[in-house]
N, CA and C of each residue as an Amber inpcrd file, in Angstrom:
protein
   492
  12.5440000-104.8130000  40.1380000  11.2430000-105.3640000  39.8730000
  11.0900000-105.5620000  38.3650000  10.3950000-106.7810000  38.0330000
  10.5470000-107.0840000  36.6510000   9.2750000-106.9070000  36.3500000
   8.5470000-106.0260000  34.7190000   7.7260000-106.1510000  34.9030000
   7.3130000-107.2750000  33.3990000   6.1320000-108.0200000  33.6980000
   5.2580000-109.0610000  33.0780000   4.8820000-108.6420000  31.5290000
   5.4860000-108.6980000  30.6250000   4.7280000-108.7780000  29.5760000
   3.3850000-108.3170000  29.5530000   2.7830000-107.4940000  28.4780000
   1.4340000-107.2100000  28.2970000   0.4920000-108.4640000  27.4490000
  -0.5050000-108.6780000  28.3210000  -0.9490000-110.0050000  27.8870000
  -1.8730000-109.6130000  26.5450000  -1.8720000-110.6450000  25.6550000
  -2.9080000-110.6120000  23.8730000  -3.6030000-110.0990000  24.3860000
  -4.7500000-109.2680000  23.1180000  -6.1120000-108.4480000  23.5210000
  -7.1880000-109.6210000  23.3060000  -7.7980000-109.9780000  24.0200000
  -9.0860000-111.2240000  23.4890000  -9.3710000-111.6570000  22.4080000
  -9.9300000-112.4610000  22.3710000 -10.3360000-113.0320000  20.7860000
  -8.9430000-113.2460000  20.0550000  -7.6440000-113.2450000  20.6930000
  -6.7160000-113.5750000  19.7360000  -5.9100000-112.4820000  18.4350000
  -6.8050000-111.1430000  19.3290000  -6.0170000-109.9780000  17.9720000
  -4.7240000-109.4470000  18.5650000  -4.1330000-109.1130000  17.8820000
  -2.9890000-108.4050000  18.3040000  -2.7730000-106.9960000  18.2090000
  -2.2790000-106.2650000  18.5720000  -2.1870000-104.5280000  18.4870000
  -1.7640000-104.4180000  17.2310000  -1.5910000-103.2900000  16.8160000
  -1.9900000-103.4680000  15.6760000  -0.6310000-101.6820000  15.3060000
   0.7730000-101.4850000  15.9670000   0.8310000 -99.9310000  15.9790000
   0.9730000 -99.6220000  14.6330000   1.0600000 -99.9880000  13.6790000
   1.4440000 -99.3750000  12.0130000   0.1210000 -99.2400000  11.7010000
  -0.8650000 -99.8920000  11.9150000  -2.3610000 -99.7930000  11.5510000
  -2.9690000 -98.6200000  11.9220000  -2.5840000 -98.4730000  13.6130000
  -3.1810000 -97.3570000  14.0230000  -2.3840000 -96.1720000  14.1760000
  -1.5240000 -96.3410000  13.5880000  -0.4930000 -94.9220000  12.6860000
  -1.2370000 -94.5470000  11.4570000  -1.1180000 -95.4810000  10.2530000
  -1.7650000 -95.1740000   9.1510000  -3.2770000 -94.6920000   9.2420000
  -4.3210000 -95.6560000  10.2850000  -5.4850000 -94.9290000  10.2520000
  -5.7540000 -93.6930000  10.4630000  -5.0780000 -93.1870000  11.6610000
  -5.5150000 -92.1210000  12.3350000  -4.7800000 -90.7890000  11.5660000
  -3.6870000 -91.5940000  10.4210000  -3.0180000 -90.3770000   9.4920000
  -4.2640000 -89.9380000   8.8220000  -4.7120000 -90.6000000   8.1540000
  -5.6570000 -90.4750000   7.4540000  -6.7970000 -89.8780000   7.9650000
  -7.1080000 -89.7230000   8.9200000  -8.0560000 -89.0550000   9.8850000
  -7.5120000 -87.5550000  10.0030000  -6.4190000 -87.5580000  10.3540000
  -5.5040000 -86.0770000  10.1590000  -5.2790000 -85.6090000   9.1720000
  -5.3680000 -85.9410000   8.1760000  -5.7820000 -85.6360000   7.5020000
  -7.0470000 -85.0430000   6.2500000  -7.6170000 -85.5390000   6.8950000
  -9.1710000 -85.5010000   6.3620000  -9.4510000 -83.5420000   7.3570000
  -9.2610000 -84.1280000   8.4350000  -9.8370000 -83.3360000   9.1330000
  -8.8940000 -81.9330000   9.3050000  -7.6710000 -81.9440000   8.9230000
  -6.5150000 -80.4110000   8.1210000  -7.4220000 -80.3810000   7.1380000
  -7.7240000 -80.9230000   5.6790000  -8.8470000 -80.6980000   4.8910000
  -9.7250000 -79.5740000   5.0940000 -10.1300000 -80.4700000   6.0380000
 -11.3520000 -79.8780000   6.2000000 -11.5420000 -78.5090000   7.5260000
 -10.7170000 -78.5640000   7.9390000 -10.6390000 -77.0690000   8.3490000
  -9.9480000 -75.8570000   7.2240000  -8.8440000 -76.2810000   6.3380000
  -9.1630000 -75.3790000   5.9450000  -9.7800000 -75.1340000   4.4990000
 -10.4090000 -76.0470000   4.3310000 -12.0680000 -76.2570000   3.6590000
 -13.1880000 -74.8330000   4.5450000 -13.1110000 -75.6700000   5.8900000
 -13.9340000 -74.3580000   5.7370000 -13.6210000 -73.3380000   6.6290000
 -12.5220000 -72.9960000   7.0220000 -12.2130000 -71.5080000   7.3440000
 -11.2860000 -70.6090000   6.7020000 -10.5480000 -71.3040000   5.4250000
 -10.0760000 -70.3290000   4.3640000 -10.8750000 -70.6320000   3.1330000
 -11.3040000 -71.4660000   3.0500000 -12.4830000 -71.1130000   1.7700000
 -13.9950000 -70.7750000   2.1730000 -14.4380000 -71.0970000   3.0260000
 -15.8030000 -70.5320000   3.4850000 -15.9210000 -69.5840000   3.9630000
 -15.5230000 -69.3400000   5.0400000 -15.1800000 -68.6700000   6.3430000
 -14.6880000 -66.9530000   5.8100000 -13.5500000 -67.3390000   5.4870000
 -12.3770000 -66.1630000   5.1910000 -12.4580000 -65.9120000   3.4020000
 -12.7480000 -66.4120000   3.0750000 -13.0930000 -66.3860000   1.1130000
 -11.3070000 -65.8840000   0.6250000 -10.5420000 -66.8000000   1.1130000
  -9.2530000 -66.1920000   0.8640000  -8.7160000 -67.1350000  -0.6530000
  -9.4730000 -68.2610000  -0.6490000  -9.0150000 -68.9350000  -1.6860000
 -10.0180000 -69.8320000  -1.8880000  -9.9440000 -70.6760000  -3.3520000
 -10.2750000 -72.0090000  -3.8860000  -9.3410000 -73.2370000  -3.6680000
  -9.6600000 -74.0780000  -3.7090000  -8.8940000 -75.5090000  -3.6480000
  -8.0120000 -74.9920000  -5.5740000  -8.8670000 -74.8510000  -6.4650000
  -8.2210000 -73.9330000  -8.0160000  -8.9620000 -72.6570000  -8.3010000
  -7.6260000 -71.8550000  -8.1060000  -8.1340000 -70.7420000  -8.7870000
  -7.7430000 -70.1380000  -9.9010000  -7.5500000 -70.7910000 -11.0300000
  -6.7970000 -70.1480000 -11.6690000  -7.4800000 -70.5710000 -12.8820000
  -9.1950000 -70.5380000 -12.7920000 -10.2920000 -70.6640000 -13.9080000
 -11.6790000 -69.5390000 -13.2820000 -12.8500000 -70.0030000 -13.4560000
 -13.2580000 -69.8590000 -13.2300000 -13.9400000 -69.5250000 -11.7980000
 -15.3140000 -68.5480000 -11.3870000 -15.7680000 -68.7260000 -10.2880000
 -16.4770000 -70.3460000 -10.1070000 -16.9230000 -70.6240000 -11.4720000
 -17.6900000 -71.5690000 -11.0060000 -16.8420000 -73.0520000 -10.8050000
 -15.7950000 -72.9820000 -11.9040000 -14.6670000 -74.4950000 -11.1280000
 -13.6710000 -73.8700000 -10.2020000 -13.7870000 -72.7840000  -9.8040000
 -13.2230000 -72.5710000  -8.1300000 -14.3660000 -73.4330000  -7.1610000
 -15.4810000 -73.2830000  -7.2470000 -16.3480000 -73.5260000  -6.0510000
 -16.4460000 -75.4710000  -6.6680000 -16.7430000 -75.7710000  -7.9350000
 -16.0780000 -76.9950000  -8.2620000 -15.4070000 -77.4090000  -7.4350000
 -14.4670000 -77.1960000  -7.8280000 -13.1000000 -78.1350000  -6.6410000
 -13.1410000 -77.5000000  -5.6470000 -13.4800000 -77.0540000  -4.8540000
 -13.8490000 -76.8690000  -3.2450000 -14.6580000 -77.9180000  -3.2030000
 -15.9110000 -77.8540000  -3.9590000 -16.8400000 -78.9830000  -3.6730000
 -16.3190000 -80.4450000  -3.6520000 -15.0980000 -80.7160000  -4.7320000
 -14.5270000 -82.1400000  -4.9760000 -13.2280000 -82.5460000  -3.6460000
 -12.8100000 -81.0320000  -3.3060000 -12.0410000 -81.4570000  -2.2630000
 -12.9800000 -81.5990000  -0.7280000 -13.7900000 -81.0710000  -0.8230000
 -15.1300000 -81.4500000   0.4600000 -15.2490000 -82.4230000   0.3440000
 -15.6390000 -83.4670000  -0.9630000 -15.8630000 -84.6970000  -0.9300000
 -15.1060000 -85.4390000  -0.7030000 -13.6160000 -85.1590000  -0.8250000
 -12.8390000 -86.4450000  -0.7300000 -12.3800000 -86.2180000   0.9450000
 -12.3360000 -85.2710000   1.2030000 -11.8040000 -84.8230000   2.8390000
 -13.5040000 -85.7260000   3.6550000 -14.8340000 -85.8750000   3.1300000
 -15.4390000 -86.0670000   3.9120000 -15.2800000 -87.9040000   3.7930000
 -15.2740000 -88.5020000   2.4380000 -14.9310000 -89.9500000   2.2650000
 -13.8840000 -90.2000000   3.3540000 -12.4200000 -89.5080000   3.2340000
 -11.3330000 -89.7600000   3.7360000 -11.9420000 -90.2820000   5.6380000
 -12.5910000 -88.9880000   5.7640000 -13.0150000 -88.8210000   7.3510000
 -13.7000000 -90.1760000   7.8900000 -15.0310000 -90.3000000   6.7250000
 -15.5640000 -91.4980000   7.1390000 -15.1260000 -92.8480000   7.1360000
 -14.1940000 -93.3060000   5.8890000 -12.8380000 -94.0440000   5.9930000
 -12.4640000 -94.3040000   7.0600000 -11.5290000 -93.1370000   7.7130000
 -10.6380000 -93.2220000   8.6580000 -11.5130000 -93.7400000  10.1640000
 -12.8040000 -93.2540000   9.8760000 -13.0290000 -93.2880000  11.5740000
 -14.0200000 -94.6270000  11.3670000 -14.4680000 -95.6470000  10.2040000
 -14.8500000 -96.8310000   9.9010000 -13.4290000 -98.0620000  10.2900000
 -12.4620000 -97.3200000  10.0290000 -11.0110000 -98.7700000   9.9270000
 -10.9770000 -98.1230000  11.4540000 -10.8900000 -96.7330000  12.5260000
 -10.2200000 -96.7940000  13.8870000 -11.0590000 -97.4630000  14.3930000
 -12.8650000 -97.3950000  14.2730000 -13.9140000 -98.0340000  14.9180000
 -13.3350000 -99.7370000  15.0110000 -13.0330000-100.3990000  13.3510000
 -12.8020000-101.4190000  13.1560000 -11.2570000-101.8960000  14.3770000
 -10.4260000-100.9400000  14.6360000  -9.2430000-101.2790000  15.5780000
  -9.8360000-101.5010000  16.7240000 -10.6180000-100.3220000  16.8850000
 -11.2910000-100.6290000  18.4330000 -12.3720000-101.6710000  18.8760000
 -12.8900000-102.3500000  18.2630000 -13.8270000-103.6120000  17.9010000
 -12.9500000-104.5850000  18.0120000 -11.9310000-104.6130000  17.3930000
 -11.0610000-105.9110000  17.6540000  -9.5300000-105.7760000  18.9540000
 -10.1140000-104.1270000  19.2500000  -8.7840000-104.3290000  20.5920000
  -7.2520000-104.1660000  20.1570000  -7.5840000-103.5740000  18.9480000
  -6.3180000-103.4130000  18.6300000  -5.2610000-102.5970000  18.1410000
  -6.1800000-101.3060000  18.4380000  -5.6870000 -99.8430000  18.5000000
  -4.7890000 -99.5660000  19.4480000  -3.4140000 -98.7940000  19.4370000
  -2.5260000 -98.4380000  19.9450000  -2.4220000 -96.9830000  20.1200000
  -3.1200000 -96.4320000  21.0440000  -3.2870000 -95.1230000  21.1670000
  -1.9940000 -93.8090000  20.8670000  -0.6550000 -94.5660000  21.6120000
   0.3690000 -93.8540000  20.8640000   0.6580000 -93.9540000  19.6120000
   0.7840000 -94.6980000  19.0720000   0.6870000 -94.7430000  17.2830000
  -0.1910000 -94.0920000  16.9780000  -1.3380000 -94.2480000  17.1410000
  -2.6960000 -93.6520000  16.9500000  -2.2460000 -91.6570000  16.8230000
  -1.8140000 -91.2970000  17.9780000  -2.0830000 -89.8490000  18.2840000
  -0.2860000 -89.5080000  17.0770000   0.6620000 -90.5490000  17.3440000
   1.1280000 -89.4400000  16.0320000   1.2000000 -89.8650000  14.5150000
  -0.0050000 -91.1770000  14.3660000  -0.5100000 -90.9570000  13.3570000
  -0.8000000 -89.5510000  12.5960000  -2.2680000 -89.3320000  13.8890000
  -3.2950000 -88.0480000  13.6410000  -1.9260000 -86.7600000  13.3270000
  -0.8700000 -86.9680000  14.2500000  -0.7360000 -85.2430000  14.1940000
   0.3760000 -85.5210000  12.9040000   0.9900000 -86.5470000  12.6100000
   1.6730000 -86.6910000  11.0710000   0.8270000 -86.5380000   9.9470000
  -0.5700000 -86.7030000  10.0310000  -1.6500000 -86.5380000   9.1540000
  -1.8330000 -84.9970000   8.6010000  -2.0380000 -84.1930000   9.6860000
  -1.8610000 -82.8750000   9.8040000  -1.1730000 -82.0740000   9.5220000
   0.0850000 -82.1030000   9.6510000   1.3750000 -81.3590000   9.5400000
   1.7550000 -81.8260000   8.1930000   1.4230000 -83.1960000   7.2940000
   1.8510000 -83.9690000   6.4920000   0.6780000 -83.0510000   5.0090000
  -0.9800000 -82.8950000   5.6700000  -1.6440000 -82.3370000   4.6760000
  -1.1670000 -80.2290000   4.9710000  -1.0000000 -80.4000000   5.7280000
  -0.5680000 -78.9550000   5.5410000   0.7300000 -78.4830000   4.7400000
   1.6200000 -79.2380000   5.2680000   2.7650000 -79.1630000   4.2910000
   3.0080000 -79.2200000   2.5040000   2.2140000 -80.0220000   2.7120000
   1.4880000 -80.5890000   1.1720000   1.0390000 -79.7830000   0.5920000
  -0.1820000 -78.9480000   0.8080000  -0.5310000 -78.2760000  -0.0130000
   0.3360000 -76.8290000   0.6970000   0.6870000 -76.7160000   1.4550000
   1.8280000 -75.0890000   1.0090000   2.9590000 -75.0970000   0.1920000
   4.0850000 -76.5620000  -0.1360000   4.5170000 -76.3340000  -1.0210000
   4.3480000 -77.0780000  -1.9510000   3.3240000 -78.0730000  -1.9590000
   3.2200000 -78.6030000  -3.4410000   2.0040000 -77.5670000  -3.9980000
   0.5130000 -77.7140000  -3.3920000  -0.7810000 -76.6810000  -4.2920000
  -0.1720000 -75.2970000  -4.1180000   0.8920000 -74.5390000  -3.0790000
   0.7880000 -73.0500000  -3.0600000   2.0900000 -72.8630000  -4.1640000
   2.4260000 -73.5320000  -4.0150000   4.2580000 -73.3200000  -4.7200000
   4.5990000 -73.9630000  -6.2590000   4.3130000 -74.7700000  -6.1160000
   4.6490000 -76.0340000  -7.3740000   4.0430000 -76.1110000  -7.8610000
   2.4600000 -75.9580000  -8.0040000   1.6960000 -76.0370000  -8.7710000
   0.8390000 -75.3970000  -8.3910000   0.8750000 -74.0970000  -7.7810000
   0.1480000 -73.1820000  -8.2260000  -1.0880000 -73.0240000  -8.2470000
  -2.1380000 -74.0780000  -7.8160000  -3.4020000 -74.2690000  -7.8800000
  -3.9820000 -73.1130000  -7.4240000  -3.4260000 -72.8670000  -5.6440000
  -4.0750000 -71.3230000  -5.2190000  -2.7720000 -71.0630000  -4.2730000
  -3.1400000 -69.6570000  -4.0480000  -2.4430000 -68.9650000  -2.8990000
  -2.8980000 -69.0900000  -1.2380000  -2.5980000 -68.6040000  -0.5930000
  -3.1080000 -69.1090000   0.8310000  -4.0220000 -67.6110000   0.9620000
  -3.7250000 -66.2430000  -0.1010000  -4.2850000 -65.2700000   0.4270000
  -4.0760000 -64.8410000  -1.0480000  -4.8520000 -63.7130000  -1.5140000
  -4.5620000 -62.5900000  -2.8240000  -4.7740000 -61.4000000  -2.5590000
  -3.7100000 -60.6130000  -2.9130000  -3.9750000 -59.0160000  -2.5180000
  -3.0010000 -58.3700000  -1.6850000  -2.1560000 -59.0470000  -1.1180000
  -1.0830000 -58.9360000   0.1950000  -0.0450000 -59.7640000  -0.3370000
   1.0540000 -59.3300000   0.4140000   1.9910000 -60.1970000   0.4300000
   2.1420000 -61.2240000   1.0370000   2.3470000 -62.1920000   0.0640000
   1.7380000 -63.7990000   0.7960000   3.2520000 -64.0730000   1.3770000
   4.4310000 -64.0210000   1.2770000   5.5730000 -64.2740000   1.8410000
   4.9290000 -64.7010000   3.4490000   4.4880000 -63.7900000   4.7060000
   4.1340000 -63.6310000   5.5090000   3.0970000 -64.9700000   5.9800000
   2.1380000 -65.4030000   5.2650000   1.2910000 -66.3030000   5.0240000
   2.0970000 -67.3060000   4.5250000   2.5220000 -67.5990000   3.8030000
   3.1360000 -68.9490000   3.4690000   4.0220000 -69.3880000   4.6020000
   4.8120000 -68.5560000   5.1720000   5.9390000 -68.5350000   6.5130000
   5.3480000 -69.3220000   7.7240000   3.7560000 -68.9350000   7.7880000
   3.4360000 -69.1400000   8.6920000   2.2140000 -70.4700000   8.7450000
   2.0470000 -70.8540000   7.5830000   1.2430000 -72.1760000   6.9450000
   2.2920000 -73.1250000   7.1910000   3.4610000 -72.4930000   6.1670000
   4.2860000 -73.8360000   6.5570000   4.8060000 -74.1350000   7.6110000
   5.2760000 -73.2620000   8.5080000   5.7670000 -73.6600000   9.5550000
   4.9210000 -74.1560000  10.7110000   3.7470000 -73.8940000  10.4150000
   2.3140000 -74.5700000  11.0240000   2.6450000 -76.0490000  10.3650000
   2.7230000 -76.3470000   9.7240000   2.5440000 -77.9860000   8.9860000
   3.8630000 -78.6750000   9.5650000   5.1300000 -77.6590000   9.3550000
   6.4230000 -78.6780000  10.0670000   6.2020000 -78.5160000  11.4470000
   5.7830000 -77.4500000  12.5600000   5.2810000 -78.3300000  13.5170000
   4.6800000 -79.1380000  14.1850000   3.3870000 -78.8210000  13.2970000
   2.9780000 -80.5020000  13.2800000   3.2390000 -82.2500000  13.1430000
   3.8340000 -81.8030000  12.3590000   4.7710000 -82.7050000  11.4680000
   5.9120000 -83.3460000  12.4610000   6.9910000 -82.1800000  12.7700000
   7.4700000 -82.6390000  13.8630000   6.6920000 -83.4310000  15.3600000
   5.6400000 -82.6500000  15.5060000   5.1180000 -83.4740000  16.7780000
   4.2850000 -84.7500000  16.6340000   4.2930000 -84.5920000  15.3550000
   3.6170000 -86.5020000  14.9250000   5.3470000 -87.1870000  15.1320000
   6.2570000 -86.6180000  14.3110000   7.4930000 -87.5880000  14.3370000
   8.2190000 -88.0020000  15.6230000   7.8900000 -86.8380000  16.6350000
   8.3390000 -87.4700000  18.2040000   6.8460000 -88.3300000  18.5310000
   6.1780000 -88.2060000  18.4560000   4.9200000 -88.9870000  19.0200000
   5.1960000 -90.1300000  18.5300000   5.7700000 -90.2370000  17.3930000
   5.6240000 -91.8130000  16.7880000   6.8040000 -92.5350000  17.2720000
   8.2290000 -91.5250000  17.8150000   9.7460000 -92.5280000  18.3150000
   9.3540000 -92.3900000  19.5690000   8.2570000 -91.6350000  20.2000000
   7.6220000 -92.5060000  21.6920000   6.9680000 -93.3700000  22.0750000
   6.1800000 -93.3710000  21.0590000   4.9640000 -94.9560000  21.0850000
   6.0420000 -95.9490000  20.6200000   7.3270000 -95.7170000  19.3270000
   8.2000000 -97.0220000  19.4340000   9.1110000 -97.5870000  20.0980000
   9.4720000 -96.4080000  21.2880000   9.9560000 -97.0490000  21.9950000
   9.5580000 -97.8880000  23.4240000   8.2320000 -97.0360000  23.2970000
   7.2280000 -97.6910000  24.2930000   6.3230000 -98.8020000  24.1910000
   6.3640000 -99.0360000  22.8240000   6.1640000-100.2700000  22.3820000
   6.5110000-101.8670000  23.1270000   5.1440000-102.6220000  23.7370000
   5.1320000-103.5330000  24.6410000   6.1130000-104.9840000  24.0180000
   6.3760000-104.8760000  22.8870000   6.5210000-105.6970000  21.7710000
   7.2800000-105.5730000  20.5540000   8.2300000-105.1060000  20.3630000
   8.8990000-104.6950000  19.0710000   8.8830000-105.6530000  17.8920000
   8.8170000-106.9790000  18.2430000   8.5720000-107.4840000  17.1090000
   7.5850000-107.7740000  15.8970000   6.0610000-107.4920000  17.1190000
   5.0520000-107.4420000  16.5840000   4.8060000-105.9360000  16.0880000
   4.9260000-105.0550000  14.9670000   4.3090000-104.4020000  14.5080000
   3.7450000-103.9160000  13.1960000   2.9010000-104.8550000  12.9670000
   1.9660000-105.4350000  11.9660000   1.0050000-104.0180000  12.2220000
């Protein structure tokens, strides 16, 4: 049995899977941010976005990284709204967008802000070995399950040539 091509989305748009990879990264990002925005800096008072000044530009840049995690959010879910308005969101791209977003901002700041530059620790007072082990390897599985999510949506991809 042969099956039929998936017919254009109306109005002439086309799917869109790199679009709705990149958006929904960005959404996964915002929203790793912002959890641990606020359950290791609010929540748990284990750290600053910088700590290595003041109390008051610790809570500073918490405040500047709130802002850009909340821009990012509203961003991201203004361009997926905009995919879904024109029909042209690809839900598998889409989902390992989100979880490459995630695993991609977690990774990020455990070894670039915890390691490389030092901005903050994930904890003070303990041995962070234990905590870092377990941040990062939180971010590469994520990470990993955006990178199979994304060689399943491409191979499931209705269209290989189109992915604009």
């Amino acid at each position: 049995m042969r099956s039929e091509p998936t017919p254009p989305p109306p109005h002439g748009d086309r799917l869109q899977p790199r679009r709705s990879l990149a958006v929904c990264a960005l959404i996964g990002v915002a929203v790793m941010a912002a959890l641990d925005e606020i359950v290791f800096h609010q929540v748990l008072h284990w750290h600053h976005f910088y700590d290595r000044s003041t109390p008051g530009i610790a809570l500073l840049s918490d405040g500047l990284l709130h802002t850009g995690e909340l821009l990012a959010l509203v961003a991201g879910f203004v361009l997926f709204a905009d995919l879904r308005r024109r029909r042209a969101l690809v839900p598998g791209h889409a989902w390992a967008g989100f979880f490459l977003g995630l695993g991609g901002f977690q990774l990020f700041d455990g070894v670039i802000d915890h390691k490389l530059l030092r901005l903050h620790q994930v904890r003070y007072g303990v041995d962070v070995a234990p905590y870092d082990w377990a941040w990062n390897l939180a971010g590469c599985v994520l990470l990993l399950l955006g990178i199979a999510l994304a060689l399943r949506a491409a191979r499931r991809s209705p269209d290989r040539s189109e992915r604009a």
